[in-house]
C-alpha positions in Angstrom: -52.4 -18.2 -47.5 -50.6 -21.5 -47.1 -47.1 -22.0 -48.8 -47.0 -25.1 -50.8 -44.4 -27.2 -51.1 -43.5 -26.1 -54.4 -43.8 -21.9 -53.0 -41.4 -23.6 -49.9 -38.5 -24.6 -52.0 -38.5 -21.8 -54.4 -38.5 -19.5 -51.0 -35.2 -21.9 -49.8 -33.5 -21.5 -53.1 -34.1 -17.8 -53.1 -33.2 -17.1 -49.4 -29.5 -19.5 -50.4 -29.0 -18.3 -53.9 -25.6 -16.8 -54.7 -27.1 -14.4 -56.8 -29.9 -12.8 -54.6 -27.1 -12.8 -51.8 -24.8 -10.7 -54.4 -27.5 -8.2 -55.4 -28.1 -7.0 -51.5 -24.2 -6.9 -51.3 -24.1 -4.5 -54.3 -27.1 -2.9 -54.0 -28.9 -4.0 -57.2 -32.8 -3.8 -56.8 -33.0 -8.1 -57.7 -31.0 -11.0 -59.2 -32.1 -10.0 -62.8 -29.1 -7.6 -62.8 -26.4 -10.1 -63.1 -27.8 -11.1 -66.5 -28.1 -8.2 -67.7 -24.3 -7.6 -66.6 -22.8 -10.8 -67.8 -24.8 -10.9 -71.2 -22.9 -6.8 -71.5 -19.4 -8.1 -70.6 -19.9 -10.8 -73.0 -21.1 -8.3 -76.0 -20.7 -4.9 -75.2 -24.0 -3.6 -75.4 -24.5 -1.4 -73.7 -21.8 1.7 -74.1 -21.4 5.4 -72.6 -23.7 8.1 -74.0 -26.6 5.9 -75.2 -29.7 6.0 -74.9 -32.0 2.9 -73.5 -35.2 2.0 -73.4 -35.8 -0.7 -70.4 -39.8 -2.5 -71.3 -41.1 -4.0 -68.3 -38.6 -2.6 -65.7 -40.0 -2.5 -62.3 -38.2 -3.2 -59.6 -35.9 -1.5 -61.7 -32.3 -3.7 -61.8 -31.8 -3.8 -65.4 -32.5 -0.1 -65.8 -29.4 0.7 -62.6 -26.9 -1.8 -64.8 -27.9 0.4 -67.9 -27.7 3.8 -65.6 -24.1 3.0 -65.1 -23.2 1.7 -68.3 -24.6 4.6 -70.0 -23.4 7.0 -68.0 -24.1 10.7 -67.8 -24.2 11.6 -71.2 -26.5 8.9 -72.0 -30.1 8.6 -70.9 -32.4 5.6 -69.4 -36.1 5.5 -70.1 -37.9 2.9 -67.4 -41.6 1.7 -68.8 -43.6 -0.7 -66.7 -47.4 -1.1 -65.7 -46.3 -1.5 -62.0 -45.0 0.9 -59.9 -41.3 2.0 -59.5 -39.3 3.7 -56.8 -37.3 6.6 -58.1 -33.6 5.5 -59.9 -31.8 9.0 -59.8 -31.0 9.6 -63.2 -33.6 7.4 -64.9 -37.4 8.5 -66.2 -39.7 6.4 -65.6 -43.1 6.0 -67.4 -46.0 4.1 -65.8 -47.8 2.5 -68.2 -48.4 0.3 -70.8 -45.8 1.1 -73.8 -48.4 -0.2 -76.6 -50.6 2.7 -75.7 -51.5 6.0 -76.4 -50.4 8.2 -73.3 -47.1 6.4 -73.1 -46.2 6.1 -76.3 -46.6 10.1 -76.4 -44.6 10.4 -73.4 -41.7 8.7 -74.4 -41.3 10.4 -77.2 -41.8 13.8 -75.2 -38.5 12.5 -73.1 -36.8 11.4 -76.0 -36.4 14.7 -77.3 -36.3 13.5 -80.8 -33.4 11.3 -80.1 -34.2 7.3 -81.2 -33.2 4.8 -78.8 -29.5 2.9 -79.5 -30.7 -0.2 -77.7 -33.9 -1.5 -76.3 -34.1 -4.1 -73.2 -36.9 -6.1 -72.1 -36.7 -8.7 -69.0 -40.5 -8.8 -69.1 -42.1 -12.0 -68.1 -46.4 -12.9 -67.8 -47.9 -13.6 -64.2 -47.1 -17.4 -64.1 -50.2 -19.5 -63.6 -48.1 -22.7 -63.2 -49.6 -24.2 -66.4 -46.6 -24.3 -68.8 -48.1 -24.3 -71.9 -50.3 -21.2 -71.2 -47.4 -18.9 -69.8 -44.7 -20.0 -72.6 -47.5 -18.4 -75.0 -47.7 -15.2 -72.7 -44.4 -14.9 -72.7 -43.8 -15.5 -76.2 -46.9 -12.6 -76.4 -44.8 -10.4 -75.1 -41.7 -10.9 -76.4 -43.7 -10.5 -79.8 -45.0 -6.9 -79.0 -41.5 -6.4 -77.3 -40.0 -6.8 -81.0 -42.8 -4.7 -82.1 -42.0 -1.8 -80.5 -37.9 -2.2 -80.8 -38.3 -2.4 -84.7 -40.4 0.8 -84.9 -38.5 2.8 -82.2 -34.7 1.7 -82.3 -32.2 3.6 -84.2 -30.3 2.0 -87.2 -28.1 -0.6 -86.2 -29.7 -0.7 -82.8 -29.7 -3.5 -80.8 -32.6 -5.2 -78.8 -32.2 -8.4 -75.6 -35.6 -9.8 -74.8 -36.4 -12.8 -72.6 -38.1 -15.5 -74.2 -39.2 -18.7 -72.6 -38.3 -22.0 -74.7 -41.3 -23.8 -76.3 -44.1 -23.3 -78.9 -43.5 -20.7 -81.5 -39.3 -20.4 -80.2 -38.3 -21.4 -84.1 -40.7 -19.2 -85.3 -39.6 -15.9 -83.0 -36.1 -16.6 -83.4 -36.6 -16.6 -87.7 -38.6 -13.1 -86.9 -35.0 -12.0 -84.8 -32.4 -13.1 -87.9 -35.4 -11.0 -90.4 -34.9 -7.6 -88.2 -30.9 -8.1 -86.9 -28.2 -8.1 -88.6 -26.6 -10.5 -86.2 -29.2 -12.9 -83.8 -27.4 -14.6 -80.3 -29.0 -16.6 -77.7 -27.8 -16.2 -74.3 -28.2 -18.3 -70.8 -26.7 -16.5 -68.4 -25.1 -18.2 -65.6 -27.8 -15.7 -63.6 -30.6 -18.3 -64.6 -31.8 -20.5 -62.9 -30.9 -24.4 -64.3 -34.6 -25.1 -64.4 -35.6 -22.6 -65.8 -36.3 -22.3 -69.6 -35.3 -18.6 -70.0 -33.1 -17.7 -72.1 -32.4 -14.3 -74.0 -32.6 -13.8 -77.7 -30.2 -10.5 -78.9 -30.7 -8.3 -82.1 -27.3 -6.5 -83.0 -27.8 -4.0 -85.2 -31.5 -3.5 -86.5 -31.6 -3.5 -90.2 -32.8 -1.0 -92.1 
């Protein structure tokens, strides 16, 4: 397939980008990690002894920053519909985590225990039109949401990507009626041009 111009500079930036060249220093599986690291330093998380539930975590970054955070008395849980190599100390579920056989899954490694915080970096398959991936996105932050509210411990909290846009007012509103305490993060991690940014839940109400 022929690179365009557009695949061309996003494969310069990439090759040049501070962050991608830190993540092969240190190990991390992608870029992603450093957000996930500064967005911890910044609010503390993410703690020893926890338990985590990382949505759409293939190739697996955020769930080795939560791995160490955690440590060994805590537990990661990886879910994601594309495959993952093996984090030691991590389970990992292939799957969707709306349905059936993963739903029952996760609660099978739970062991009873409710998760203390939930993480999702998820992001659609961009198709390059705008308006149709900020709605996927947002999609998925929704059911993101969905699942932290019905799974998370009291007082848990929950970071989800979500792509500025149509319906950002309205997901954000959603946030401050299930958390206690609503932030919005942009990590230094993201790109400028990008319109990420990374709504967190402290402490789920009841």
């Amino acid at each position: 397939m022929v690179r365009t111009k557009t695949s061309n500079q996003w494969m310069k930036e990439h090759v040049s980008d501070f962050f991608v060249k830190q993540a092969k220093k240190e190990g991390y599986r992608s870029r992603a990690a450093y957000k996930l690291l500064e967005i911890d330093a910044q609010d503390r998380i993410l703690k020893k002894g926890m338990f985590v539930i990382d949505l759409g975590a293939a190739p697996g970054s955020w769930t080795q920053v939560a791995l160490h955070k955690v440590g060994s008395k805590g537990k990661v849980i990886a879910l994601d519909l594309l495959d993952m190599q093996p984090l030691t100390g991590a389970d990992f579920i292939k799957g969707d985590f709306r349905e059936e056989n993963a739903i029952i899954e996760l609660e099978q490694k739970l062991a009873g225990h409710k998760p203390d915080v939930v993480i999702s970096d998820m992001a659609p398959n961009i198709s390059g039109i705008a308006a149709s991936d900020q709605a996927k996105s947002m999609y998925l932050a929704e059911l993101a949401l969905a699942f932290a509210m019905e799974k998370l411990n009291y007082n848990g909290h929950f970071l989800v990507k979500v792509f500025q846009g149509k319906d950002f007012d309205q997901f954000l509103r959603a946030m401050r009626g299930s958390f206690k305490r609503v932030h919005i993060r942009k990590p230094k991690a993201s790109r400028g041009r990008s319109n990420e940014v990374y709504f967190l839940g402290l402490e789920k109400k009841n």
